[in-house]
Each structure stands twice: as C-alpha cells, then as structure tokens.
C-alpha positions in Angstrom: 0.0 0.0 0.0 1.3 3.2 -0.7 0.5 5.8 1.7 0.9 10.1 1.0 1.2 12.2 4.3 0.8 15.8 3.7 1.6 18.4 6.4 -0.2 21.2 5.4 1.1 25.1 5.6 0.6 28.0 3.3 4.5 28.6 3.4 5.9 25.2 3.3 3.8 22.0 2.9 5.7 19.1 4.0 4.8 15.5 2.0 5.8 12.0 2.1 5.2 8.7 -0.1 6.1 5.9 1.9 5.0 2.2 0.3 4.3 -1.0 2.5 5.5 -3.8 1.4 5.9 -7.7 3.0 5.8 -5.8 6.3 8.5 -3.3 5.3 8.4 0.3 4.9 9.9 1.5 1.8 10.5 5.5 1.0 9.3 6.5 -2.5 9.6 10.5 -2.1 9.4 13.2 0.2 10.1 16.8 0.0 8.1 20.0 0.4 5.8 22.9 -1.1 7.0 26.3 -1.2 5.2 29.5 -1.5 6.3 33.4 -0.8 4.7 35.6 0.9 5.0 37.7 -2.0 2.5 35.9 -4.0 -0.8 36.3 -3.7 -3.2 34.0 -1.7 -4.8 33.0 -4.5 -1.4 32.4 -6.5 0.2 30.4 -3.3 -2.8 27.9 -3.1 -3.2 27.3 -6.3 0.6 26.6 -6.5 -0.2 24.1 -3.3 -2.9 22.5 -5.4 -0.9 21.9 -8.8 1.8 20.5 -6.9 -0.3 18.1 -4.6 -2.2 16.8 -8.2 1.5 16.2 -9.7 2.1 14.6 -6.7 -0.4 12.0 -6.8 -0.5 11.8 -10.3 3.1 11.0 -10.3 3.5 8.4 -7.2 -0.3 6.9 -7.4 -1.0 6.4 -3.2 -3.6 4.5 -2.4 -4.6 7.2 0.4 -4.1 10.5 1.5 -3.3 11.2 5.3 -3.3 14.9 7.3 -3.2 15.3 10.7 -6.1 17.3 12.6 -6.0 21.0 12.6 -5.4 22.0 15.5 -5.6 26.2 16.4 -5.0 27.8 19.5 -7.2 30.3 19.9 -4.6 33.3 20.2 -3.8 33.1 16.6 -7.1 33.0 14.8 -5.6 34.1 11.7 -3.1 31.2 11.4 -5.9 28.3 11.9 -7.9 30.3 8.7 -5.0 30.0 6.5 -4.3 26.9 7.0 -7.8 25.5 6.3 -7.5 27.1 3.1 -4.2 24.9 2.7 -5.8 22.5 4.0 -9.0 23.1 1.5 -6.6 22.8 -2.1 -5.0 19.5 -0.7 -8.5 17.9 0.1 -9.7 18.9 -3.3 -6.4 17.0 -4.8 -7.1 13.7 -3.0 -11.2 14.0 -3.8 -10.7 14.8 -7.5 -7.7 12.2 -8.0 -11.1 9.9 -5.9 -8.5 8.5 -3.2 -9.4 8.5 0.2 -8.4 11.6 3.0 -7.8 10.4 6.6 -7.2 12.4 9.7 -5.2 11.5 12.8 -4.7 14.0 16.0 -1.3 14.5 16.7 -1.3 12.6 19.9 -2.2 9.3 17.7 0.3 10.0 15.5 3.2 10.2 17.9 1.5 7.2 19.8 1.8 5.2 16.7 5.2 6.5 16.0 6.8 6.6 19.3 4.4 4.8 22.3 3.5 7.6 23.7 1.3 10.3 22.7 3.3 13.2 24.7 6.7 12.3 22.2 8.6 15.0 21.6 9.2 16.7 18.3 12.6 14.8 18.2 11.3 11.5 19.1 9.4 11.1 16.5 11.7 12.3 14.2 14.1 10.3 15.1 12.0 7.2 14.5 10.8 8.5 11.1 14.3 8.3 10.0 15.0 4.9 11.7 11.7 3.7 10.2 12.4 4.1 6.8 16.4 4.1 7.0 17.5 7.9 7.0 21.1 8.6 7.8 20.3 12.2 7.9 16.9 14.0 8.9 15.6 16.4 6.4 15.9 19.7 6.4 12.9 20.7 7.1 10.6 19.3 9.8 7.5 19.4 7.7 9.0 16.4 5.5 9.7 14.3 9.1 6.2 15.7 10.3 4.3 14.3 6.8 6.3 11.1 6.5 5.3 10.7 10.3 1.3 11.0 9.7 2.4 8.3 6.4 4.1 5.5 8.8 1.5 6.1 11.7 -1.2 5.5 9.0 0.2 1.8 7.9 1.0 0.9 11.8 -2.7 1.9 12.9 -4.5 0.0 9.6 -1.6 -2.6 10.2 -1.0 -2.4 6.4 
C-alpha cells in the first residue's frame, strides 16, 4: 500500500510517499511545497494544489493522510490560512477519488513513538530509523508528513 502524508502550511507543505511492502516500509519520495509571501493568496494555493495533483498523479497512493488541525485560539488568523491549505489539498485527494484520513497529533506520535506526549525529536528520530534515514531532512514538515504516512500503515496494520 502506498501511503501520501501531507503536512499542510501555506508557506511550506511538507509530503511524504512511503510504500508497505511484505511488512516493510519503503520510502518513495518526500520533499516540500513552497510558497512566498509575496505571492498572492490565490497564487500560493493554487501553486499548493498543482503540486499536490502532480504529486499523486506522479507516485499513485492508495490514500491521502493529514493530521487534525489543530488552532490555538490566540492566533485566529493562522488556523484560517491553514484550512485554506488544508482546502486545495483535500480537493487533490477527492478529484484524484482516493481517500483523506485524519489522525490527532497525539495518535500520530503514539503510533510513531508509544507515547502520545513524544517530543518533536522523538518522533523524528524514529521516522528516519523507520524508513532508514542517515540524515533528517531539512525541514521538519518532511519528518512531520512522513510521520502521519508510517502512523497511518501501523494503525490500519497495512
């Protein structure tokens, strides 16, 4: 089963294809969206959208996994854009018809780590020992999205 986590931000989306095979994980491809903030909001979402299609157009999952949004009430602004980043990536998965999951971020590090209080680290370093990383990746997004990817396989027990 091949399995496309997506850690949605209007600056820097985070993805990861990982594929289950005979019990093993196996990384396909990971990386991240970029927009500026000197683009338009129209101009950066759409740029989220084209690149999520070409994304599963290129690597085919078989399901598309996000974690909750969560908001903290202080920044009201924050939790808007993001469901509008959220919005494009939702519309990939429905018109490509493959299926959108959510987790909470507690089940995700629970899956990941054992506990649902892991830290940051913790679950990045067992991302990378998951699917053999020597290195993390630059940017925490990719670890975040390949993250909500593994948890995915270990909760359906793929």
């Amino acid at each position: 089963m091949k399995i496309l986590g997506v850690d949605p931000a209007l600056t820097v989306t985070g993805y990861g294809v990982i594929e289950f095979k005979k019990g093993r994980i196996g990384l396909v491809e990971a990386g991240v969206i970029k927009t500026t903030v000197k683009q338009d909001l129209a101009g950066r979402l759409e740029r989220i959208y084209r690149a999520t299609e070409k994304l599963i157009s290129d690597t085919h999952p078989d399901v598309m996994v996000l974690e909750k949004i969560y908001s903290h009430y202080r920044h009201p602004a924050t939790a808007f854009h993001l469901g509008q980043a959220r919005g494009v990536i939702y519309l990939a998965g429905a018109l490509a018809e493959i299926p959108v999951v959510e987790y909470g971020a507690t089940r995700i590090k629970k899956a990941i780590v054992g506990r649902g209080l892991a830290s940051k680290q913790q679950v990045q370093k067992m991302v990378a020992h998951s699917i053999g990383l020597e290195k993390l990746p630059a940017y925490t997004d990719v670890t975040d999205a390949l993250a909500l990817a593994i948890a995915h396989g270990y909760i359906t027990r793929v």
